[in-house]
N, C-alpha and C positions, 0 to 999 in steps of 0.2 A: 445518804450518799452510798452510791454499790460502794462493793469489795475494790472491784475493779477499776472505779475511775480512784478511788483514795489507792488504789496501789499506782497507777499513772501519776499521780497528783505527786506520789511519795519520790517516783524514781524520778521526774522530773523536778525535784528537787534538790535529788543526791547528786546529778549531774551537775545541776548549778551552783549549788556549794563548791562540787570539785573543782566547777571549772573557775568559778573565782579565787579561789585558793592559788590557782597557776601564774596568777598574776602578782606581782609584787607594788609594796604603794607609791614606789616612786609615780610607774607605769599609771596607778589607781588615779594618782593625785594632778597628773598633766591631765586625763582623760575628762575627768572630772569636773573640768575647769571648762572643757568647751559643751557648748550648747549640743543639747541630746534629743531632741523630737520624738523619739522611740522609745525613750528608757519606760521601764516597766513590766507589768503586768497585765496581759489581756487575756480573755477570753473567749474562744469563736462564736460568731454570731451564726452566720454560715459560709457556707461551702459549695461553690458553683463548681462543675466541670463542663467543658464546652466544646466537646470531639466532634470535628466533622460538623461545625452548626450546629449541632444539638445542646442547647442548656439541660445541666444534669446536673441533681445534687451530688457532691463530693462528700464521702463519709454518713451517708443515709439522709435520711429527712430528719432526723434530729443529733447534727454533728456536736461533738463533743473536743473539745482543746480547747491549746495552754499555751501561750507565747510568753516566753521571759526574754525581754532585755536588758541584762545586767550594767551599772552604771560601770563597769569595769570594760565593757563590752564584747562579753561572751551573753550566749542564746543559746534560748532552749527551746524546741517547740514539739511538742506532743499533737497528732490530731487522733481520733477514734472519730467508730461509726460504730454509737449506742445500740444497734444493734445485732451486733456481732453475736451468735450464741454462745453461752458456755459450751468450753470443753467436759465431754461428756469423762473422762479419767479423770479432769479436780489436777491435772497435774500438769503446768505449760508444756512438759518437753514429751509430753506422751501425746500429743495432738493426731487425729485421725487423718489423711491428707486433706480432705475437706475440711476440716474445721481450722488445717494451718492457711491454707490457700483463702482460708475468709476471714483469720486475722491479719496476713500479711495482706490482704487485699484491703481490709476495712482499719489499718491504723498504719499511722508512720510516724516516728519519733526520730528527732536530730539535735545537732548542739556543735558549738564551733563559736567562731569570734565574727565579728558585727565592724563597720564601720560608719561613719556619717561624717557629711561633708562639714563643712566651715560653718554653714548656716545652721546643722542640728538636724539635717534631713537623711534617710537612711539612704547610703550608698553601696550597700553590696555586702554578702559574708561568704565566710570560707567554710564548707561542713567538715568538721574534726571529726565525726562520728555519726550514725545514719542505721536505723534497722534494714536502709535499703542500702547495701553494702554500696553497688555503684555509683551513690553519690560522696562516699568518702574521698574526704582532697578536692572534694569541687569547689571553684570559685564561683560565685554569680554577681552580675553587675545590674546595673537600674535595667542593663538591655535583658536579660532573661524576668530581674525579681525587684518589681517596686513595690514598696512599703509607704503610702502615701498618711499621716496623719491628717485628721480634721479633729479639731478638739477630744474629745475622749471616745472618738472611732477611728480608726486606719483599715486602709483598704489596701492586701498583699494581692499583687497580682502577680501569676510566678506563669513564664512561658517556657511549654517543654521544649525542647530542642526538634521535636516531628511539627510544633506549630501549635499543639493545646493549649487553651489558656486555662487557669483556673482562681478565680477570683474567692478571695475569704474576707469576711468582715469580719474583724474584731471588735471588742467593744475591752476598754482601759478599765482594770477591777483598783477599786479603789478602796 
């Protein structure tokens, strides 16, 4: 495994501990109790983008991400595109403007709280945090972002607000 996806793997981690720690177990213990369709862990299978008619892979031809749904119901979701080049200084904050404009272009990483309806089916979250600043404090409901499960694949379909769609298949890591 690169450097790079175990330092994603890592931070996406540390998110998720934090953000379940924010939660107390009264909260944990109602949650708990209702039926979760999403809980888990996946990994992207792939990544459509679809601008203007055109089907496009999202995050290169061999996309890379990480969706946690925690049973507390916070989320994490990392995506990369494997082939981003290293930075040539070895140092993130020293990036050449090309090499930033092709990591901020080729990954995004978010995390925030989750909900699901009555029956266990994902209904909408809130982004607490985002490398894409503008989406922080956003809400989104089934009408921008549906998370559709079928046994151990789910299919996120997330509509931008200009009208893109961009379809990812997960597959549930087990």
């Amino acid at each position: 495994m690169s450097t790079y996806l175990k330092r994603v793997q890592l931070g996406a981690t540390l998110a998720l501990v934090l953000a379940t720690s924010a939660c107390d177990q009264a909260q944990i213990q109602q949650i708990e109790n209702r039926p979760n369709n999403v809980a888990g862990t996946w990994r992207m299978v792939s990544a459509q983008i679809d601008p203007d008619g055109r089907n496009l892979p999202a995050y290169g031809a061999n996309p890379n991400g990480l969706l946690v749904f925690a049973a507390n119901m916070h989320f994490v979701e990392v995506l990369t595109d494997s082939t981003i080049p290293k930075f040539a200084s070895n140092e993130r904050g020293k990036g050449t403007a090309q090499e930033n404009q092709a990591a901020m272009a080729g990954s995004l990483g978010l995390f925030g709280t989750y909900t699901v309806d009555e029956t266990g089916e994902f209904s909408g979250n809130r982004v607490a945090g985002a490398t894409f600043p503008n989406w922080v404090g956003s809400v989104r409901t089934r009408q921008e972002l549906q998370m559709v499960v079928d046994g151990d694949r789910m299919l996120e379909t997330f509509t931008r607000p200009e009208g893109t769609k961009i379809v990812i298949v997960w597959q549930r890591v087990k």
